[in-house]
Structures are given as structure tokens and as C-alpha cells.
BAVEX-139463 format. One record per residue (C-alpha): chain; x, y, z; residue number from 1. Coordinates in steps of 0.2 Angstrom, whole numbers, padded with zeros to 4 digits, m for minus. Example, Ala and Ser with C-alpha at 12.3 -4.5 7.8 and 13.67 -1.06 7.14 Angstrom:
{"A"; {0062; m0022; 0039}; 1}
{"A"; {0068; m0005; 0036}; 2}
***
This chain:
{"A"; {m0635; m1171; m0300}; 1}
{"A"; {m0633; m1189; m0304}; 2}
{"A"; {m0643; m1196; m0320}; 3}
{"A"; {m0660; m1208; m0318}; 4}
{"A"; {m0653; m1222; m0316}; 5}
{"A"; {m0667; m1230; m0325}; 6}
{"A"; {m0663; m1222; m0341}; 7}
{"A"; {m0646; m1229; m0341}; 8}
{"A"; {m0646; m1243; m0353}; 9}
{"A"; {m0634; m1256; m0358}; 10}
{"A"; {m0633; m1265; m0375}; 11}
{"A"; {m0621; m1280; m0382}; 12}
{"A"; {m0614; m1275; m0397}; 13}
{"A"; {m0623; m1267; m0412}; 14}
{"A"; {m0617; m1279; m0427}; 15}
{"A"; {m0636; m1280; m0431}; 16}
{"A"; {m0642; m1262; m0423}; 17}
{"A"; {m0657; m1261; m0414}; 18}
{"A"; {m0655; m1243; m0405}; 19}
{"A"; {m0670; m1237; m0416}; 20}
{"A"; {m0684; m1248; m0407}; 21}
{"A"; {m0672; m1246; m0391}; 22}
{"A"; {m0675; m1227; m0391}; 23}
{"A"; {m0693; m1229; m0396}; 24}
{"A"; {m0694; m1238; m0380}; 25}
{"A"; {m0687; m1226; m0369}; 26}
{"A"; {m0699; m1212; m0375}; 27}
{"A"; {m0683; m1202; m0381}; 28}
{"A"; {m0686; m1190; m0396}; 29}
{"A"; {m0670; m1182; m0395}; 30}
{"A"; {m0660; m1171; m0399}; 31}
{"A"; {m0645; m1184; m0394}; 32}
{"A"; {m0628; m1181; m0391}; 33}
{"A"; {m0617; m1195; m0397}; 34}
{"A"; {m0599; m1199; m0392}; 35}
{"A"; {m0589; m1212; m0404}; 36}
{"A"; {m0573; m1204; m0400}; 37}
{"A"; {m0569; m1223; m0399}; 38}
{"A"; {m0570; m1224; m0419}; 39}
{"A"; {m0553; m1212; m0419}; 40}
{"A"; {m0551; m1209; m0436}; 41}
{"A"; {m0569; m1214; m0442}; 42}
{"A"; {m0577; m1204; m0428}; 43}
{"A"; {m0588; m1194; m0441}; 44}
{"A"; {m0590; m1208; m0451}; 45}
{"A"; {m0608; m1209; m0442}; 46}
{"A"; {m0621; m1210; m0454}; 47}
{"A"; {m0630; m1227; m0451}; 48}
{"A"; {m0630; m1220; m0432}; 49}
{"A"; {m0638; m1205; m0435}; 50}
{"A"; {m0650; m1214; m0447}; 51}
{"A"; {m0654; m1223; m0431}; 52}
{"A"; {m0658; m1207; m0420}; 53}
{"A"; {m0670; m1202; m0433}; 54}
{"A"; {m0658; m1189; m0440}; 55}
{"A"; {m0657; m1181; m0423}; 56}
{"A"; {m0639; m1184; m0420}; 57}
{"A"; {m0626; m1172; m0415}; 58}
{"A"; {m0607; m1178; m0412}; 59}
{"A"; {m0597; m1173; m0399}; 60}
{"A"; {m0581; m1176; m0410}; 61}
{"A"; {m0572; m1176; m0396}; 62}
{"A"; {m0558; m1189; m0405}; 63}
{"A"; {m0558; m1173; m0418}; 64}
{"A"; {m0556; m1160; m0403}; 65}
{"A"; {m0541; m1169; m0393}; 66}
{"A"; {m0533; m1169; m0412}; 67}
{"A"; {m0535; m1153; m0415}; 68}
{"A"; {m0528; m1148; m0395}; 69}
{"A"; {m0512; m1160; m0398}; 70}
{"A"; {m0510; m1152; m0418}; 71}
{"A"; {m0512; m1133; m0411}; 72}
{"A"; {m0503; m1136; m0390}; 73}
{"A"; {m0486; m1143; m0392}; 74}
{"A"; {m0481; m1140; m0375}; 75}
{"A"; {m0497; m1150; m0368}; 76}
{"A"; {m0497; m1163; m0383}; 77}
{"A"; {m0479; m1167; m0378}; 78}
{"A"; {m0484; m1170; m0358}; 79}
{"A"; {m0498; m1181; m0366}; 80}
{"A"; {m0484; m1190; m0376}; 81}
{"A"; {m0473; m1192; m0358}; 82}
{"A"; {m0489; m1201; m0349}; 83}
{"A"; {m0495; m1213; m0364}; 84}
{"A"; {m0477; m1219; m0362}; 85}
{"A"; {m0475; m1221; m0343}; 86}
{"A"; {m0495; m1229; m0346}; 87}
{"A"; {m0490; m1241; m0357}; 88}
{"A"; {m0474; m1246; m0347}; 89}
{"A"; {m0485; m1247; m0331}; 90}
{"A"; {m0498; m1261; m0339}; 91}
{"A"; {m0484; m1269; m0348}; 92}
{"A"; {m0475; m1271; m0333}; 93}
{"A"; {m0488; m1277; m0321}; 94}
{"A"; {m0495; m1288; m0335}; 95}
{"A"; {m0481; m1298; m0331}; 96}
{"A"; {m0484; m1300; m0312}; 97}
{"A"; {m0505; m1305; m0318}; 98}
{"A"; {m0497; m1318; m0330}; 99}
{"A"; {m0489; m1327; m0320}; 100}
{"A"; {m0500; m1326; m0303}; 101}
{"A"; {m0513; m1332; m0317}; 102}
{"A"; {m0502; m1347; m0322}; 103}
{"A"; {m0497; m1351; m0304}; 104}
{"A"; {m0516; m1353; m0301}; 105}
{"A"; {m0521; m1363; m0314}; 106}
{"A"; {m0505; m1376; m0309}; 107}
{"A"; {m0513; m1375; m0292}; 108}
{"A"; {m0530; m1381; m0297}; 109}
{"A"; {m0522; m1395; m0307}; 110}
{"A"; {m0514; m1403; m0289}; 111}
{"A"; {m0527; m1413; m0289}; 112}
{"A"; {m0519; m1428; m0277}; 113}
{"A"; {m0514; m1414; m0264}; 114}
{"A"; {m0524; m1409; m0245}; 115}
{"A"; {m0541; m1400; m0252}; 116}
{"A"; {m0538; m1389; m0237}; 117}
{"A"; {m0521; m1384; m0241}; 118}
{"A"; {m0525; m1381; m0259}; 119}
{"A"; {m0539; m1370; m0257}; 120}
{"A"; {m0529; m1361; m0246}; 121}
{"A"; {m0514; m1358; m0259}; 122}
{"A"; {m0529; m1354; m0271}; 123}
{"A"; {m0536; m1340; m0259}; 124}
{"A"; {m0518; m1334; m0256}; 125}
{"A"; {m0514; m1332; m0275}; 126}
{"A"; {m0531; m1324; m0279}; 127}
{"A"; {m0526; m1312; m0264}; 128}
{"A"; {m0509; m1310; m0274}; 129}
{"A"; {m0521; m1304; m0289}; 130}
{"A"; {m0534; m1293; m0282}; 131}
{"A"; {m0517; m1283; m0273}; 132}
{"A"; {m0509; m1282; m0291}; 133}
{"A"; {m0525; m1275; m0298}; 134}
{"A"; {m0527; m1264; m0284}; 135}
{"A"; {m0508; m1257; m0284}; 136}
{"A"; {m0509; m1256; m0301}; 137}
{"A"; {m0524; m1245; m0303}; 138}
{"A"; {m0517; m1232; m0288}; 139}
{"A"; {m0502; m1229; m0300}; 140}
{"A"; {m0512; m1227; m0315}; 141}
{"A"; {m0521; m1211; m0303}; 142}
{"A"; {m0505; m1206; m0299}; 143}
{"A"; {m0497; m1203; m0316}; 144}
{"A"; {m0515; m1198; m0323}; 145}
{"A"; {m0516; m1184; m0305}; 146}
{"A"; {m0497; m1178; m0309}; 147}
{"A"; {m0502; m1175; m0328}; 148}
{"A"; {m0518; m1164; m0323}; 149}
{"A"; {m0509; m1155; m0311}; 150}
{"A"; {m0496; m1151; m0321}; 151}
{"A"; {m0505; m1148; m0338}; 152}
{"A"; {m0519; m1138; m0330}; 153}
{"A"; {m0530; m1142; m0345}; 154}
{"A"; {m0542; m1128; m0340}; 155}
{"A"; {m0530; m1116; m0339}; 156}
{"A"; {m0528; m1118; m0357}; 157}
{"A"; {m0537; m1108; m0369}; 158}
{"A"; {m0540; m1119; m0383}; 159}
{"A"; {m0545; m1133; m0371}; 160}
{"A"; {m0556; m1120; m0364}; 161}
{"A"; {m0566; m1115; m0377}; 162}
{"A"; {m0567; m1135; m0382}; 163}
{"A"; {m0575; m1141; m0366}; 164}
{"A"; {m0588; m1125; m0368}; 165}
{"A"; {m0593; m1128; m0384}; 166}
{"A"; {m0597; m1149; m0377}; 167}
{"A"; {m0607; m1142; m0362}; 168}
{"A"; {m0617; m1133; m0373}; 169}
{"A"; {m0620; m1146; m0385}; 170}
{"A"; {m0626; m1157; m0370}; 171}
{"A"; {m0635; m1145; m0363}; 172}
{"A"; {m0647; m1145; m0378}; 173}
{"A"; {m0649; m1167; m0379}; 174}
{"A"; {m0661; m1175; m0373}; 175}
{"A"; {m0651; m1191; m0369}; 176}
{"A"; {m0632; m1195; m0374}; 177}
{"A"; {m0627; m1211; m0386}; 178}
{"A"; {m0610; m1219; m0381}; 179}
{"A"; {m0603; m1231; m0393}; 180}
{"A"; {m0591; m1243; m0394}; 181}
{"A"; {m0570; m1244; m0403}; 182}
{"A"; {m0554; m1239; m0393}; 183}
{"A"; {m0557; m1238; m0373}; 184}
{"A"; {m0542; m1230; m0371}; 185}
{"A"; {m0546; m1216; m0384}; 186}
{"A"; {m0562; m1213; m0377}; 187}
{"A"; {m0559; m1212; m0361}; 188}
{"A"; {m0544; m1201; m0364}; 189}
{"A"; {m0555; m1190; m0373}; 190}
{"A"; {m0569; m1192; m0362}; 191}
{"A"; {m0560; m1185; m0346}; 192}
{"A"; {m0550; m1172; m0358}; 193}
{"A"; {m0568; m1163; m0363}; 194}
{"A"; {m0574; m1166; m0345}; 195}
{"A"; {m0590; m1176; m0350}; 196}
{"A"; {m0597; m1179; m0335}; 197}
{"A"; {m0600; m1164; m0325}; 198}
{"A"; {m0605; m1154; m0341}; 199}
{"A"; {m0620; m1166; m0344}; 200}
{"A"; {m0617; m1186; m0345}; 201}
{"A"; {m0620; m1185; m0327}; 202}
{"A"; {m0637; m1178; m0327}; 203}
{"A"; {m0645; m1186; m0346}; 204}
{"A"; {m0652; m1202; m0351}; 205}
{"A"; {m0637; m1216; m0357}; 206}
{"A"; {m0638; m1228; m0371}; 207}
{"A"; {m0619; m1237; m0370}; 208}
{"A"; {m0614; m1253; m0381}; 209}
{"A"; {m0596; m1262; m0379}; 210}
{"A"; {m0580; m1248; m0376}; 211}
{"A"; {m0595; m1234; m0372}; 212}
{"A"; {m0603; m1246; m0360}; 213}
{"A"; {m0585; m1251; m0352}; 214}
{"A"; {m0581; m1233; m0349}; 215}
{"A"; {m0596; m1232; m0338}; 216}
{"A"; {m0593; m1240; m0323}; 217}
{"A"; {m0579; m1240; m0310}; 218}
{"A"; {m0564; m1247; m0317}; 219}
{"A"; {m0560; m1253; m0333}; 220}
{"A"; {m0555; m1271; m0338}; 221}
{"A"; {m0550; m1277; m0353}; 222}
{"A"; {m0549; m1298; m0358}; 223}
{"A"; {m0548; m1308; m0370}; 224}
{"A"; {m0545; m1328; m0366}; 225}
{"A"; {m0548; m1331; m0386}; 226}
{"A"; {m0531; m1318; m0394}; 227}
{"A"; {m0523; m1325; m0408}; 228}
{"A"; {m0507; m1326; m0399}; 229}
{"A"; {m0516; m1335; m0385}; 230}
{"A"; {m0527; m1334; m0370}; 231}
{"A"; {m0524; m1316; m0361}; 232}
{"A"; {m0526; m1314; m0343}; 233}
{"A"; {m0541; m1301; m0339}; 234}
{"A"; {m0533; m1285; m0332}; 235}
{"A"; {m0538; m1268; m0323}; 236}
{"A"; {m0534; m1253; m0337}; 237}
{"A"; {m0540; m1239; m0327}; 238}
{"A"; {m0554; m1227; m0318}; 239}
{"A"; {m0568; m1226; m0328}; 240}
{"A"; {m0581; m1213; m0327}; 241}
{"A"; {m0590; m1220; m0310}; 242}
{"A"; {m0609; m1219; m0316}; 243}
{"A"; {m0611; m1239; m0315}; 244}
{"A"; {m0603; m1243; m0300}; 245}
{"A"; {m0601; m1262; m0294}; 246}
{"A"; {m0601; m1271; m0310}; 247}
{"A"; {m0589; m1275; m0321}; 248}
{"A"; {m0595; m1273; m0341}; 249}
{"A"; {m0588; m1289; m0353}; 250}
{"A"; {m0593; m1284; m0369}; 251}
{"A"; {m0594; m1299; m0381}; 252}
{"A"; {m0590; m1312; m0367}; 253}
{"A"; {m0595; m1327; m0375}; 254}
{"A"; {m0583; m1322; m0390}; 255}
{"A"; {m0570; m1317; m0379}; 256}
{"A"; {m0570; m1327; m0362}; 257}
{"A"; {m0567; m1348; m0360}; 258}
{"A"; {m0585; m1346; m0357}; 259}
{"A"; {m0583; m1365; m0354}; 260}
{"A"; {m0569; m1366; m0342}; 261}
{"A"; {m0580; m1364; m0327}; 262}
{"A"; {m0566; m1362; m0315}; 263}
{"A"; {m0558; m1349; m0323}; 264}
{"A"; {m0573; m1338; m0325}; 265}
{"A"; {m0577; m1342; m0306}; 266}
{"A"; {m0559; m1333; m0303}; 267}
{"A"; {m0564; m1317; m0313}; 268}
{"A"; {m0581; m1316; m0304}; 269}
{"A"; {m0570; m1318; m0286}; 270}
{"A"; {m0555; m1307; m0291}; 271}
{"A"; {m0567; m1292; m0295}; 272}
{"A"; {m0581; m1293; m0282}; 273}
{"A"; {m0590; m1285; m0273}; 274}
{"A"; {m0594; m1280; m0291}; 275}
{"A"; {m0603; m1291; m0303}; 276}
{"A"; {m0595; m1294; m0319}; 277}
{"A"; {m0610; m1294; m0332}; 278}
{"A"; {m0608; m1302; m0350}; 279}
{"A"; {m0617; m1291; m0364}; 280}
{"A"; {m0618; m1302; m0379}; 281}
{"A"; {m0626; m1298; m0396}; 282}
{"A"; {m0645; m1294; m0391}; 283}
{"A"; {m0642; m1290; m0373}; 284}
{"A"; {m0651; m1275; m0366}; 285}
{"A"; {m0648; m1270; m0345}; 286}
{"A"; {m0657; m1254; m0341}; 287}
{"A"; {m0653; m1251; m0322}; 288}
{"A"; {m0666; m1250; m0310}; 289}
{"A"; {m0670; m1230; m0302}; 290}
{"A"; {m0660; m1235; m0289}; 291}
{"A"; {m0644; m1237; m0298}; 292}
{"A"; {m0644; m1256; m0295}; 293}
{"A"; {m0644; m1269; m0309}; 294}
{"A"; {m0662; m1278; m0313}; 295}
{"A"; {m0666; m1294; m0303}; 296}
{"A"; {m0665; m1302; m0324}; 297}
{"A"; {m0647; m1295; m0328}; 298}
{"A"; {m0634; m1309; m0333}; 299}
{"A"; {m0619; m1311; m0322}; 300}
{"A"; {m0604; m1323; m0318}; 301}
{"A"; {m0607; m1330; m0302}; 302}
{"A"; {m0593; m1336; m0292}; 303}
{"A"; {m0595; m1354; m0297}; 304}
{"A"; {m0591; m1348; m0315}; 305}
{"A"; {m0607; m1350; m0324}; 306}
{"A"; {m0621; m1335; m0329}; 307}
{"A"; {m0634; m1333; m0318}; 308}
{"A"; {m0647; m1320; m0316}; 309}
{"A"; {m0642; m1305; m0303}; 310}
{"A"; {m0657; m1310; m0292}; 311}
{"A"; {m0652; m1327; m0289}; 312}
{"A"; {m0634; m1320; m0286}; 313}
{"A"; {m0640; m1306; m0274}; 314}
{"A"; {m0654; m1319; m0265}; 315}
{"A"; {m0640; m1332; m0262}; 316}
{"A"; {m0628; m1318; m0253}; 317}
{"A"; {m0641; m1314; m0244}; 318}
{"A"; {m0642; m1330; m0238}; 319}
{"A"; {m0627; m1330; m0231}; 320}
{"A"; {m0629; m1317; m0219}; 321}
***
């Protein structure tokens, strides 16, 4: 059974938390489940959080769980080793095609004295050329992710067994789930690892900020225009979990996006629609509608490259019909 998808709330980043007076609106007294499997190493390290939950808290550790699988399985934490390599060679490599399609479109806007018509024409065309590396890119990444499962059989091993049984029942007993934020890669690894999902996130009230928030939705896509060795183009990462479908999370946008450069952000709006890309700064809170839709008031970049509300958004394509 899917969750109520008016208890599935997004927040910007915690840096001044306010989760206490966000679960005092909800109505939530707990028990809650949390998941900072995205903390790696400082997973437990989750005192100020539980403080925040009114003591009510009880970690997953999943980080701690796929540790102790990969200390304990060496034939499986070897297989594991074998995809995180052909991983990271797969976005390395396609990287390099999203670069310089990226580049080739920002020379393109710049021929300013050229036919408008021909240039938006070879703008579509190279923005085509970047929706079709995204979505080649992310049909691998299921590939190499569907060979590993076949071939690992996680359930088929006991001590990953007894893992995932032991999270189902801890779910079981929460009344809602707290995701936070860290490493995406680590917590989605860990996420699908424990199978999450159909052993409760699926059915419980969500609180997500930052990588927990990300992991939500479809696909995954990591940016950051503001790196210290420069501006890095957005790029698809993987699946995520598929409880927030059409949207597109940007944690911290304002402190890692050219808000500024209109056209650019009009770009990332176009590359990944039909979905909405949503910005969650500090302070933002998005709790979806029971539908599963976003609320009318939810920010998003618009295709012109500017926030606007999703209600305008959704009115003005409806206009167009």
C-alpha cells in the first residue's frame, strides 16, 4: 500500500533544525524510525536528532548493517566492490559526453548575430542530445544494478536475511520514518540493500531533508554550478526509491545552482520535465498534497529559469492545451 501522501513532507536542510515544531504539526508522537545511513561513519552519532523526536528515536543503522554484511560475506562484499568500480567508470565516463553537450550549448546561446530560428533549433537538438545521454545513462546504471542482484541473490543470504527482518520489524513498530541527509550514494546503496521500502517506508509517514529527501523521488540528480574546481554540469546518478514521482529534489539550490543565470536554470527545468525540479532551501517545508501531487505553493524552476510557484506552473501548462 502506498503511503498518505499528505504525510510525506520535505524540508531544506537542518543547519538550524526545526523537525521538533515540524512533527508537532503532523500530530506524530512517535515511535520514529530514522535513517542517517547517509552519515556513514557518524551514523550513530544522532543525539541532537533524537533530542528532536522527543527521545523516541530508533536507528535503522543501516550504514552499520551493510558494514557489518561486507566485514562478515566476502564473496558478496567482493561482487559489491566489482559494481562500485564499473559505477564509477559509467558516470565518469558519461560525465564527459554531459560536459561537453553542456559547453556546446552555452556557445550556442552566445551566437547571438545568427537566424533566431536556426539557433533555437540547434538549442533543442543539443538539449535532445542531453535528455538521450541522461536517459542511456540511467538504463545502464539498471543494468549493472539488475546483473548484481541477480547474481548476489541478497535474500538468499543469511546474514542479509536476518538484517532485513530485524528493519521490518523495527518499522513495523514506528509511527513515521525520519530520512536525513549525507552521502546519497551510501544511503541509497543501503536503502535498497535492507529493502526499505516494501518493509514499511512505503506505507509510514515521511519527514526527508537534503540526501533523504533526494532518494525519494524517481531519479536521483546530483549538481553543483558553484564546486571549487568550477561549475559542474547537473547529472542523473541513479533510480531512486519512486515515492515522489515527477519532481526533481535540489537541496540547497540557492547555494549550489547559478540561481542567477536564468538561462541556464531554464535548461535544467527542460532537460528533466515532465518533472518539476523543486529547490529546498534552509526553511523550506513541501508536504505533498493526498493526491501524491505537490501543493499549488511548492517552489519550482520554471522553464524560463526563474522560481515560481507550482500552481502558476501547472495553470500556464494548462493553458497550452
Amino acid at each position: 500500500m502506498n503511503p498518505p501522501r499528505n504525510r510525506l513532507v520535505l524540508l531544506g536542510p537542518q543547519r538550524r533544525p526545526g523537525l521538533d515544531k515540524v512533527v508537532a504539526g503532523m500530530r506524530l508522537d512517535g515511535p520514529f524510525a530514522t535513517i542517517t545511513a547517509g552519515w556513514q561513519e557518524r551514523e550513530l552519532a544522532d543525539d541532537e536528532l533524537d533530542t528532536h523526536l522527543g527521545g523516541r528515536a530508533t536507528n535503522l543503522a543501516l550504514w552499520s548493517r551493510r558494514q557489518d554484511v561486507l566485514d562478515r560475506d566476502p564473496g558478496f562484499a567482493a561482487a559489491h566492490r566489482r559494481r562500485a568500480v564499473e559505477l564509477t567508470d559509467l558516470q565518469e565516463l558519461y560525465l564527459i559526453g554531459v560536459r561537453h553537450t553542456s559547453r556546446a550549448l552555452t556557445e550556442l546561446r552566445a551566437q547571438t548575430e545568427r537566424s533566431e530560428r536556426a539557433t533555437r533549433f540547434a538549442l533543442s537538438d543539443g538539449e535532445d542530445v542531453l535528455r538521450s545521454l541522461d536517459r542511456r545513462h540511467l538504463e545502464r546504471v539498471r543494468e549493472i544494478n539488475a546483473t548484481f542482484y541477480d547474481a548476489t541473490r541478497p535474500h538468499e543470504h543469511p546474514l542479509i536475511a536476518a538484517h532485513r527482518a530485524e528493519v521490518a520489524q523495527l518499522l513495523a513498530g514506528a509511527e513515521a520514518v525520519v530520512l536525513t541527509g549525507g552521502h546519497v550514494g551510501e544511503l541509497l546503496d543501503a536503502l535498497h540493500l535492507f529493502n526499505v521500502v516494501p518493509a514499511g517506508l512505503d506505507r509510514l509517514p515521511v519527514i526527508a531533508w537534503s540526501a533523504g529527501a533526494m532518494v525519494l523521488t524517481e531519479r536521483v540528480v546530483l549538481f553543483n554550478d558553484n564546486a571549487s574546481r568550477g561549475p559542474r554540469a547537473p547529472e542523473v546518478y541513479d533510480d531512486g526509491l519512486g515515492l515522489l514521482p515527477g519532481v526533481v529534489v535540489l537541496p540547497s539550490a540557492r547555494q549550489r545552482l547559478q540561481m542567477q543565470e536564468t538561462a541556464r536554470m531554464g535548461l535544467l527545468a527542460r532537460r528533466f520535465a515532465p518533472a518539476v525540479c523543486v529547490p529546498l532551501d534552509p526553511g523550506a517545508r513541501v508536504q505533498l498534497e493526498a493526491d501524491g501531487s505537490l501543493p499549488a505553493d511548492a517552489p519550482v524552476i520554471d522553464e524560463s529559469g526563474t522560481v515560481s510557484t507550482f500552481g502558476a506552473v501547472a495553470a500556464e501548462g494548462a493553458g497550452h492545451g
